[in-house]
C-alpha positions as CSV (number, residue, x, y, z in Angstrom):
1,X,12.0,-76.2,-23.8
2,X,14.3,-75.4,-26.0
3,X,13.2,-72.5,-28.9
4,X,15.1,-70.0,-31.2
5,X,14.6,-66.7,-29.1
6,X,15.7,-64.6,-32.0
7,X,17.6,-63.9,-35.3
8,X,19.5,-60.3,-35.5
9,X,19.9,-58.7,-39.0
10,X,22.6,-55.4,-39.5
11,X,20.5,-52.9,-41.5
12,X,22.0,-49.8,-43.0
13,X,18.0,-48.1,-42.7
14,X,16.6,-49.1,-39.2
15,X,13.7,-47.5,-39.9
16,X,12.8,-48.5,-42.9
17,X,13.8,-51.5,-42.5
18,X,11.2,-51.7,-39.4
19,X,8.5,-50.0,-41.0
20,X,8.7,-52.7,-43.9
21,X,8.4,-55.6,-41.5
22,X,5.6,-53.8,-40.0
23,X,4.0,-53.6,-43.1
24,X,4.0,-56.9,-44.7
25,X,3.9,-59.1,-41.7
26,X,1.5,-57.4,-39.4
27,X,5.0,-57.2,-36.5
28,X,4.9,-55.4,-33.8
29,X,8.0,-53.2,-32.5
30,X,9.3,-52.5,-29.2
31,X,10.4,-49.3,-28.5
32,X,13.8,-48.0,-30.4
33,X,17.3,-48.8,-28.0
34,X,20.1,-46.4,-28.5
35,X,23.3,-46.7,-27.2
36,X,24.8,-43.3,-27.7
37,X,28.4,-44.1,-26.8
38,X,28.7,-47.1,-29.6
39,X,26.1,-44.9,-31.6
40,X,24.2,-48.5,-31.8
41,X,20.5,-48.6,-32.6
42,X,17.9,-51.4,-32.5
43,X,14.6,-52.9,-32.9
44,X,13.2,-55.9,-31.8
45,X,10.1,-57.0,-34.6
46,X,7.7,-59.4,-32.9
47,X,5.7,-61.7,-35.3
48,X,2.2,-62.9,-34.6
49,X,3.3,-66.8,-32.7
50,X,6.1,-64.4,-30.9
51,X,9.4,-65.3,-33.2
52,X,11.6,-62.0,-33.0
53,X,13.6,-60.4,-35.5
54,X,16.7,-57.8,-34.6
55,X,17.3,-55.2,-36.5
56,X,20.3,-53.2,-35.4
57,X,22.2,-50.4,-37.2
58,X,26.0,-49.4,-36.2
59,X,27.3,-46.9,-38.5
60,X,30.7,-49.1,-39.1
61,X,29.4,-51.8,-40.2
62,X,29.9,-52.7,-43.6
63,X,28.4,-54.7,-46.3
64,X,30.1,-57.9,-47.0
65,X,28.0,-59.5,-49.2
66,X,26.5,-57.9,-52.6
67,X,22.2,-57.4,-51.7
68,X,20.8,-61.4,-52.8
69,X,23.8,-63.0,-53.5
70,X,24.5,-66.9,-52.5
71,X,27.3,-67.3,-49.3
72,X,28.3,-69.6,-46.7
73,X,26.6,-69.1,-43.2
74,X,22.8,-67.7,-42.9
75,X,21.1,-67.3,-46.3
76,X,17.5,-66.6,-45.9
77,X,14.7,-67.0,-42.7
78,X,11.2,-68.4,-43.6
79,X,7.8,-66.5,-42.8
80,X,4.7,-69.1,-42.5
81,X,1.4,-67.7,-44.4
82,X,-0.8,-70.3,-44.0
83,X,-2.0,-71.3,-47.0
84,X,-0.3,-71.3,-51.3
85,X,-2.9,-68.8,-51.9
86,X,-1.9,-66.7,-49.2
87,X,1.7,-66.5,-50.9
88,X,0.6,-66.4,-54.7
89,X,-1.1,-63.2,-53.2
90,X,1.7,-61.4,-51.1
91,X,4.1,-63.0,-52.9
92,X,2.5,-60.5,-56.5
93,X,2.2,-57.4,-53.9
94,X,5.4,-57.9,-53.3
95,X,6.4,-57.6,-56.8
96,X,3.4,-55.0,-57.8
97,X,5.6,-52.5,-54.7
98,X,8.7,-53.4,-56.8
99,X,10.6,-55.7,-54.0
100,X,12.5,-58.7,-56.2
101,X,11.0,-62.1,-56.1
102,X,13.9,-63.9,-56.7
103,X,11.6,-67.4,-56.6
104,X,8.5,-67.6,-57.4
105,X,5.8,-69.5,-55.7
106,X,6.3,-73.0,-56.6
107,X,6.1,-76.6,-55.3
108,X,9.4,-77.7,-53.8
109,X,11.4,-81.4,-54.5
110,X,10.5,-81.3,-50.4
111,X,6.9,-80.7,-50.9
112,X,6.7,-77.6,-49.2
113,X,4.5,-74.5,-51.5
114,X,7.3,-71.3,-51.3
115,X,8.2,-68.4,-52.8
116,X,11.6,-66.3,-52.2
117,X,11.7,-62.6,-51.9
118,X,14.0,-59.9,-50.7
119,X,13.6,-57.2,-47.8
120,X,14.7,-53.6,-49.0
121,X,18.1,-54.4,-48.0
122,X,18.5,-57.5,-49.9
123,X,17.9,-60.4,-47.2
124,X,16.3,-63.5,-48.7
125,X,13.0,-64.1,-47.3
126,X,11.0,-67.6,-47.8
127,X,7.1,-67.1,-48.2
128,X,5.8,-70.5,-47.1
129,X,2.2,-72.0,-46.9
């Protein structure tokens, strides 16, 4: 069988970064790797049907794209909540903690119910019923 094992994201705030996937999605985190000779740090975030998320920091690597802006390559990973109420509702939390919806729940020409928010460090994130 072939699967997606798992998508890897640079953060600039590993902890904050995990503690916010945490939060909202109910993940689970593995203990922190360090790597003290290429100062690199990482978390593997589990999510509830086991899709994993990365999140390393390296402190030379730059930003190379402004926080939500469009560009060429991977642009935004989808969370399934199950239901369009269950993103009208964490999609307003979201906003209410002052995290930027940058699209709001709607009906898509696909016919899929989303909304589009961003993590702390301005990854686009697809809320989807």
């Amino acid at each position: 069988m072939i699967k997606i094992e798992h998508l890897a994201l640079w953060v600039n705030d590993l902890e904050g970064m995990r503690a916010f996937y945490q939060q909202w999605f109910s993940a689970t985190a593995n203990a922190m790797y360090h790597n003290e000779k290429k100062q690199f740090r990482s978390y593997f975030i589990t999510f509830g049907e086991g899709a994993r998320l990365e999140l390393m920091q390296r402190p030379d690597v730059e930003d190379t794209i402004a926080p939500g802006a469009e560009f060429r390559g991977l642009t935004h990973f989808a969370i399934q909540l199950g239901s369009e109420a269950a993103v009208d509702e964490m999609t307003g939390r979201m906003q209410a903690a002052g995290l930027s919806v940058v699209g709001p729940p709607r009906r898509t020409g696909d016919g899929y119910y989303e909304s589009v928010v961003l993590d702390p460090e301005g990854n686009r994130l697809e809320l989807m019923a």
